[in-house]
C-alpha positions in Angstrom: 80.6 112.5 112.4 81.3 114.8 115.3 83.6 117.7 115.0 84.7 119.5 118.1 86.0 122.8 117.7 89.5 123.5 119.4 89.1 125.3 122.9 92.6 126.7 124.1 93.4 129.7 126.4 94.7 133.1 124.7 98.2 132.0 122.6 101.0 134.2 123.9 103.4 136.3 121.4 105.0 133.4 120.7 104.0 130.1 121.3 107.1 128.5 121.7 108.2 130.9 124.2 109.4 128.7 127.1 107.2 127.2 129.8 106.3 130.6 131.2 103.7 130.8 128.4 101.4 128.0 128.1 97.7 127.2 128.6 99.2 124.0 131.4 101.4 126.9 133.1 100.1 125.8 136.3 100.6 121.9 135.8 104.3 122.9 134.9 105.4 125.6 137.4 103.5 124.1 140.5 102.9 121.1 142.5 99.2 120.3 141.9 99.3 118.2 145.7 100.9 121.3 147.3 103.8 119.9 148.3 107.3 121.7 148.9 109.9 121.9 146.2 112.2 120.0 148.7 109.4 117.3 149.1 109.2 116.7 145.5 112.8 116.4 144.9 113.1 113.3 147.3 112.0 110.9 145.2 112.3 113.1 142.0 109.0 114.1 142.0 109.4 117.2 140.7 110.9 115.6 137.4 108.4 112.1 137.2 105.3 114.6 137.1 106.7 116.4 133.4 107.3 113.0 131.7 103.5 111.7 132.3 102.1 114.0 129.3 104.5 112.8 126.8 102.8 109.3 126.6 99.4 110.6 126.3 99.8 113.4 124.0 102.7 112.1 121.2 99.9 110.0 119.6 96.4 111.4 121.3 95.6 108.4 123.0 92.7 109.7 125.8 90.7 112.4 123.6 89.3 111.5 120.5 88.8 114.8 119.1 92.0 116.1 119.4 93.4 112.9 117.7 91.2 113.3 114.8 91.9 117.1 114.3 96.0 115.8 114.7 96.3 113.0 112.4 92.6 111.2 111.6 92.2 114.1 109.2 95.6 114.5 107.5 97.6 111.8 107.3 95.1 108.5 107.7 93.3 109.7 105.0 96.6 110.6 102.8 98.7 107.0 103.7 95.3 105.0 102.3 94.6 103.3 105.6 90.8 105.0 106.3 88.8 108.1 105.0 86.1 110.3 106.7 83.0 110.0 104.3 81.5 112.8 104.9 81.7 116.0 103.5 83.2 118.8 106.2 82.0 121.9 104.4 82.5 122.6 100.3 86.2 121.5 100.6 88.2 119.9 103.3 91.6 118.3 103.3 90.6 115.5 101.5 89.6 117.4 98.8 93.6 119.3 98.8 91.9 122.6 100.5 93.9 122.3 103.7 92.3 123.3 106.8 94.3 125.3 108.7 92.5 125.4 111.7 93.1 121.4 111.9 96.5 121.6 110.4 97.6 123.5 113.6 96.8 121.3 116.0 99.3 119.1 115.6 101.9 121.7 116.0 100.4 123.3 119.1 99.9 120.1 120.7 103.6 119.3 120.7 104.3 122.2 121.7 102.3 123.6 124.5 101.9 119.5 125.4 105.2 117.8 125.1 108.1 120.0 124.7 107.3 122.3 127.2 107.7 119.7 129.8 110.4 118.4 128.2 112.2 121.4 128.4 111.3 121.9 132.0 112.8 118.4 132.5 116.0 119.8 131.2 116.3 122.5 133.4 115.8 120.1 135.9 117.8 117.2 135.6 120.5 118.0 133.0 123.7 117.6 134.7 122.1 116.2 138.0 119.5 113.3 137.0 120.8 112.4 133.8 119.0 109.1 133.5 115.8 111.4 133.4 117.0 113.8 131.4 118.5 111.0 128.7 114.8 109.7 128.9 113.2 113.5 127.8 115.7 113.6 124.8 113.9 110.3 123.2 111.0 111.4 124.4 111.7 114.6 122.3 113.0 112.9 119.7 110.0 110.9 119.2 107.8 114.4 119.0 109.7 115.9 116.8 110.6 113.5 114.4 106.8 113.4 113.6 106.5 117.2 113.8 109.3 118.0 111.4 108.3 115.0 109.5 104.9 117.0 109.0 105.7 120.5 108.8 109.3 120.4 107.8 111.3 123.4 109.7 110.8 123.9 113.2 111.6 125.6 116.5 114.3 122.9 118.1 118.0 124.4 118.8 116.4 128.1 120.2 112.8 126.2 122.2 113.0 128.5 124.9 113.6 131.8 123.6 110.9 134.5 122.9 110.1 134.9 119.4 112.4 131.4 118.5 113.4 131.0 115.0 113.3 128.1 113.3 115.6 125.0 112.7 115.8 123.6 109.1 114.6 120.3 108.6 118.3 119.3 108.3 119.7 120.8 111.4 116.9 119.1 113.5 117.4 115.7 111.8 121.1 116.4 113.0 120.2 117.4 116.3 118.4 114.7 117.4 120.9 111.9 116.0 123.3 113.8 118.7 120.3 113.6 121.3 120.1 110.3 120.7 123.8 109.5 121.1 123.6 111.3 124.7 120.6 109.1 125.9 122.2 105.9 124.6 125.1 106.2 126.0 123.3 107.5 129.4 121.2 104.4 129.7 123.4 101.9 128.4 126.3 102.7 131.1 123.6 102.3 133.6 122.8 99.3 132.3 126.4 97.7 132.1 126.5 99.4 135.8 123.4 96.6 136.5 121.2 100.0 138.2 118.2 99.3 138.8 115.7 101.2 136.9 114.3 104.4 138.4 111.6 104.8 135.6 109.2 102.0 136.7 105.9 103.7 138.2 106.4 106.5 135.9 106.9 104.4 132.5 103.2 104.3 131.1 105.0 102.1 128.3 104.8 98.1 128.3 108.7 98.6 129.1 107.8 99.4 132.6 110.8 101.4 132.9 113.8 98.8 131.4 116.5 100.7 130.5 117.5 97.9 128.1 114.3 98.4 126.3 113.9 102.5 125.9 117.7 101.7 124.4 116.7 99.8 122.1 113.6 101.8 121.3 115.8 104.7 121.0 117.9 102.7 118.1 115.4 102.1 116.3 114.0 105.5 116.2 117.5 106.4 114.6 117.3 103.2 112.3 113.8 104.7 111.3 115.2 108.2 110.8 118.6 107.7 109.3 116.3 105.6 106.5 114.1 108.3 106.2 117.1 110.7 104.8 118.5 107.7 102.4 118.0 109.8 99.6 118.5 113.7 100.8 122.4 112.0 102.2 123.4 108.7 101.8 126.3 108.7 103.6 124.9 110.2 107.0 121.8 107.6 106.2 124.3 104.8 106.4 126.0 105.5 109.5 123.2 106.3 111.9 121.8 103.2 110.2 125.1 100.8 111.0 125.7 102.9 114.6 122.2 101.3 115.5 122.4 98.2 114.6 126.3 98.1 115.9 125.1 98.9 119.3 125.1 96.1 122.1 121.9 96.2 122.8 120.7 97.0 119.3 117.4 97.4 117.9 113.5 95.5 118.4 113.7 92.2 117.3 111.2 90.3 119.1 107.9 90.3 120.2 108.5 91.9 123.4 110.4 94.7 121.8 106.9 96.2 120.7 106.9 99.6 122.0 103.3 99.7 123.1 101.8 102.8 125.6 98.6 102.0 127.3 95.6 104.2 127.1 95.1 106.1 130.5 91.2 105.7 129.6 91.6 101.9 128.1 90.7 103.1 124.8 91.4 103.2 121.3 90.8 106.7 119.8 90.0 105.3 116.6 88.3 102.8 117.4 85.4 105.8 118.8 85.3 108.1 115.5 84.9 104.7 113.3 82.3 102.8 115.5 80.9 105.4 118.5 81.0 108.5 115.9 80.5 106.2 112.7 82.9 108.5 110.9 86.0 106.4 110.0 86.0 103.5 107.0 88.6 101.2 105.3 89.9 103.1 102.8 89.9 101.5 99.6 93.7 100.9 99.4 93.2 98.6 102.0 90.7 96.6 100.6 92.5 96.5 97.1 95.7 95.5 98.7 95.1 93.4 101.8 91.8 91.7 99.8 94.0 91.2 96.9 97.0 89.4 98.8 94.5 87.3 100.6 96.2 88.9 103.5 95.0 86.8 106.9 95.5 90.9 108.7 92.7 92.2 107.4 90.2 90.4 109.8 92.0 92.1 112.5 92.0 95.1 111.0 88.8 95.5 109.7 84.9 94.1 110.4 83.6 93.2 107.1 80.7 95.4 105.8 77.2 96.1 105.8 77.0 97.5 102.3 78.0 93.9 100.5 77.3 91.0 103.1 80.6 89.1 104.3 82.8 91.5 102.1 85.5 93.9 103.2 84.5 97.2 101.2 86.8 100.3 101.5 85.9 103.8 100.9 88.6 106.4 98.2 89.6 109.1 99.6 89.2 112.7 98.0 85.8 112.0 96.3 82.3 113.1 96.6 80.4 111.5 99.4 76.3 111.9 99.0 74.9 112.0 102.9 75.1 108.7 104.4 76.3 106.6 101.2 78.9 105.2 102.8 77.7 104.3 106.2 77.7 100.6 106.1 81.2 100.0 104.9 84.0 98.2 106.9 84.7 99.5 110.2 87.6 99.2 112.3 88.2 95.5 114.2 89.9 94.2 117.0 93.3 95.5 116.4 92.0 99.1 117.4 89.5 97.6 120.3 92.6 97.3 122.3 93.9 100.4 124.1 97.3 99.9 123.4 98.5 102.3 121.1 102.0 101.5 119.0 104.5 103.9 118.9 107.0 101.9 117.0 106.7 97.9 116.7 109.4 95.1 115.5 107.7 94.6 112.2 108.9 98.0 111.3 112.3 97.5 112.7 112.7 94.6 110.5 111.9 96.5 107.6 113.6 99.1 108.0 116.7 96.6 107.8 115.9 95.0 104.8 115.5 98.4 103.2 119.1 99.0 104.8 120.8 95.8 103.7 119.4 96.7 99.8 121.1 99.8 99.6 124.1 97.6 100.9 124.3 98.8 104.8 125.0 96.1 107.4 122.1 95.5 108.8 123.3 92.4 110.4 121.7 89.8 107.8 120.5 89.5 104.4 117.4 92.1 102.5 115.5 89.1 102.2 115.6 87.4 105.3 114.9 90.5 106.9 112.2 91.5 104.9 110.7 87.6 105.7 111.1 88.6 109.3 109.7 91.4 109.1 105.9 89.8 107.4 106.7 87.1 110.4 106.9 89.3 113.6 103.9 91.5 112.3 102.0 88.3 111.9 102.7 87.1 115.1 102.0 91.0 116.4 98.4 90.6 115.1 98.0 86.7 116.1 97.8 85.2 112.8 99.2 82.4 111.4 100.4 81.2 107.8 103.2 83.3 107.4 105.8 80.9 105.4 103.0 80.2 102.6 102.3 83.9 102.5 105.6 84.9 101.7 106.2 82.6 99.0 102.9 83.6 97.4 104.2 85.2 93.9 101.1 85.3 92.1 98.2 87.1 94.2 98.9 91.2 94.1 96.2 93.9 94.5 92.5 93.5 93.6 90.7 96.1 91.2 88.4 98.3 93.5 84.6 98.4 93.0 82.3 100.8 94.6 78.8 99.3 94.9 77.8 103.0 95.8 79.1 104.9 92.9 80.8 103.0 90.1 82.7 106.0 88.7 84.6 105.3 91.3 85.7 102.0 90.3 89.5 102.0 89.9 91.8 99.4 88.3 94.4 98.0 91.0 98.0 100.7 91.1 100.1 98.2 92.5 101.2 95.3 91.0 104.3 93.5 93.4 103.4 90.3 94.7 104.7 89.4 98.4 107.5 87.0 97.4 110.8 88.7 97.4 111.8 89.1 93.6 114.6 90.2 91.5 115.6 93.8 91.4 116.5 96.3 93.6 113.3 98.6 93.0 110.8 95.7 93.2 111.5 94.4 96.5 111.7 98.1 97.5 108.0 98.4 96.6 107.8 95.1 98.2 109.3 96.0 101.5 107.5 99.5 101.6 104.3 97.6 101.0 104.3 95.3 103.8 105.5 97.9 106.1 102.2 99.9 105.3 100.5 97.0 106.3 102.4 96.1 109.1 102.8 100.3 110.4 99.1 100.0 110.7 97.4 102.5 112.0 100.0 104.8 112.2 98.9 106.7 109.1 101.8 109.4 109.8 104.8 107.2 109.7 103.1 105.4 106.8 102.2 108.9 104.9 105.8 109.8 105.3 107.4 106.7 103.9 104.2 107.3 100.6 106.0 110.6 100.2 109.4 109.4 100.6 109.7 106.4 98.5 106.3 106.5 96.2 104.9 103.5 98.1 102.5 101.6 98.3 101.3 102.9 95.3 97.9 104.5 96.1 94.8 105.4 94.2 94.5 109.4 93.7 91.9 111.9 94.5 88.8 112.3 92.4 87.6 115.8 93.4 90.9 117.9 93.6 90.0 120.9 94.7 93.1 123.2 95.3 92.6 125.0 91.7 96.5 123.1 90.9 97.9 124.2 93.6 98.1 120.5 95.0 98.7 117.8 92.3 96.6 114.7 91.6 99.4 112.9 91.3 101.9 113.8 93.7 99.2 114.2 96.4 99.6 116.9 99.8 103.7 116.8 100.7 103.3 118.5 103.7 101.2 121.1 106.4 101.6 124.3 106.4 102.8 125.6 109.4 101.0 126.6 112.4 98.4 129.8 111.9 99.1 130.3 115.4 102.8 131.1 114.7 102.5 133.6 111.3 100.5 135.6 114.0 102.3 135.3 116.8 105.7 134.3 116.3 106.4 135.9 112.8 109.6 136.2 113.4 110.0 132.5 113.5 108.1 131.9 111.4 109.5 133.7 109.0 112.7 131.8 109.5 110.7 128.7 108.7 109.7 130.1 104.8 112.8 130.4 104.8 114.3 127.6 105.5 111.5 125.4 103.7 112.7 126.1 100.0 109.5 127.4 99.0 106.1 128.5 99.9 103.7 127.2 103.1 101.7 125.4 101.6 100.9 121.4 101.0 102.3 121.0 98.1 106.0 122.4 99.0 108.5 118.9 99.4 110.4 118.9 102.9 114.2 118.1 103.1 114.3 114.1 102.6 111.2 114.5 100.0 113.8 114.7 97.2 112.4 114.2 93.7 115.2 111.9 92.5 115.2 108.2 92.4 115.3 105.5 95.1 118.5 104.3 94.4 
């Protein structure tokens, strides 16, 4: 397994201070062809150039190292989709000993990465180009839902200032719902105005630039966020939800809604740490649960294994892993040979709706026709067929998992819903969560964040706990501290941010949404 140490210029007082004080200054603040401000502005040049970094950097998609340090290491291991078997030191995160140097990255990333240009992009175009600038708000929006999502408060109203506190997790959930209404209803008026699309050439999505379809990406993204808070406020839940779904254009709903960004290398990030570095396995929830449903995804997901011949074998997370043990387990397959990387797919939008139309929100059909639709369109995603006998299947559920390395850690199967849609509210809940884990695949953030929100899929816990209680067993890592970078050099801010998080930074602190009260 190969771990690269992070290599960034000096950090200034504060990181977040504006886009006079990164380490890609000189990308930002000049032209890197040497051509004139006027020049640039012809053909909006001098705007184009600040989206580019967005696509490659919201989900690391061209350098493996910095995607493992961002997310491999967190939240893949913590959603049950794949686990690192190897020991990083006498504790790592898998163990509950967070490391902060990793637990950073993510943070500074967006940051220095993303949001700088974004902001630049503002000053830019607000008011002047607001097609562009519409496009930088879900372009934001995207970033920082996963960044509050992981850290909970953050720097979002005052990005800009020196020293910038901190938004609550609340206040940025509220500020991008009205970013969100401001690119909309931007790109849907130039839509019903039949303007062509200025975005094409610059759009590293499959969406080439349609307006039509970053609108309808941008519903969804609220869809996906206004379920997020269900629980934290119902009532704010149900509108964003309805407002999306009410919109003309709505939200993905077929195949070609997918919103898939192309490697700028043609590669698949993951795919290198689990085959070129050998360092990422099936976890064993994936095993238990795709092996247990007979589930026809798991050949697309997974190679089978070299430890038991012609048998998918999974790896726990969070236990002790002798030197080289695990090294024949199943490795990633074709699904992550591609170098099209998923940002948000209609699987997950149909989900999302049957989740919405349980807790009695118009979501334009039925729970359980949704829910169908959504096993359907994430079937037809991965190219596999037997859909309609797979969703009436109400007898397979999750297998018990056996470790032919170790048998101590040999678990009994912790969920027990079978696909078919059932009869209460809470089963087809756990129903609907659970085949949007497998269908989310493998985003292990979005599907970590749904773990902590709702409780499933229900997951196997750690073996080899080693916070000394300050993480529990059973409740597992909530979220990441915040960034070292900013107690340092921002404390200001981030003292704003302890503030606002309702207790102490550390992993095991609940953000905003994580309530602990019941799903309904």
């Amino acid at each position: 397994m190969i771990i690269n140490k992070i290599k960034r210029s000096a950090v200034c007082l504060s990181l977040l201070a504006a886009v006079g004080c990164t380490d890609n200054f000189n990308e930002i603040n000049t032209n890197p062809e040497s051509a004139t401000a006027e020049q640039l502005a012809q053909d909006f040049n001098h705007i184009k150039s600040l989206i580019k970094p967005a696509f490659n950097r919201l989900y690391i998609s061209d350098i493996t190292w910095q995607y493992q340090i961002q997310q491999s290491l967190q939240a893949d291991g913590w959603s049950g989709y794949m686990t690192t078997p190897v020991m990083f030191g006498p504790a790592n995160n898998h163990d509950y000993v967070l490391n902060s140097g990793w637990n950073s990255y993510a943070w500074d990333d967006a940051y220095v990465s993303i949001i700088a240009y974004l902001y630049k992009i503002e000053q830019r175009a607000k008011g002047t180009s607001d097609n562009y600038y519409a496009w930088s708000l879900i372009l934001k929006a995207a970033t920082m839902q996963r960044i509050t999502d992981m850290y909970g408060p953050a720097v979002y109203s005052k990005y800009g200032e020196e020293r910038a506190t901190y938004d609550s997790q609340q206040e940025i959930y509220n500020n991008i719902f009205k970013d969100l209404d401001f690119a909309v209803t931007e790109l849907t008026a130039r839509v019903n105005a039949g303007e062509a699309s200025a975005f094409t050439g610059t759009d590293l999505s499959l969406y080439n630039g349609d307006y039509k379809q970053w609108v309808k990406y941008a519903n969804t993204l609220r869809l996906r966020m206004a379920m997020r808070i269900s629980k934290v406020d119902a009532a704010l839940a149900k509108t964003q939800a309805e407002k999306a779904i009410a919109h003309p254009l709505g939200v993905l709903a077929t195949a070609s809604d997918n919103m898939l960004v192309k490697s700028p290398l043609d590669l698949n990030v993951i795919d290198v740490m689990s085959h070129a570095w050998a360092g990422i396995f099936m976890g064993a929830d994936m095993e238990s649960i795709l092996g247990g449903y007979a589930d026809p995804r798991i050949d697309k997901y997974w190679n089978t294994s070299g430890i038991v011949a012609g048998e998918f074998k999974g790896v726990r997370t969070g236990i002790v892993y002798p030197a080289g043990a695990y090294s024949k387990f199943s490795q990633t397959g074709p699904r992550t040979k591609t170098g099209a990387v998923a940002w948000m797919t209609t699987a997950e939008a149909y989900f999302l709706r049957a989740e919405g139309a349980l807790r009695g929100w118009n979501m334009g059909g039925t729970a359980k026709d949704l829910y169908e639709s959504g096993v359907k369109a994430s079937f037809d995603q991965n190219g596999v067929s037997g859909a309609d006998a797979y969703i009436a299947d109400d007898t397979k559920m999750a297998k018990d998992y056996v470790d032919p390395v170790n048998a101590a850690n040999n678990a009994a199967a912790v969920s027990k819903v079978t696909v078919a849609w059932g009869a209460d509210k809470e089963t087809n809940l756990e129903k609907i969560i659970t085949q949007k884990w497998i269908a989310t695949y493998p985003d292990g953030q979005e599907a970590w964040s749904e773990f902590r929100r709702t409780g499933y899929p229900k997951l196997f816990r750690i073996t080899n706990n080693k916070s000394g209680g300050l993480i529990s067993t059973e409740l597992g890592v909530r979220r990441l501290p915040f960034s070292q970078n900013e107690s340092s050099n921002n404390k200001v801010g981030y003292d704003s941010g302890v503030s606002k998080l309702g207790g102490p930074d550390n992993g095991a602190t609940r953000l905003w949404w994580d309530t602990t009260g019941p799903n309904f």
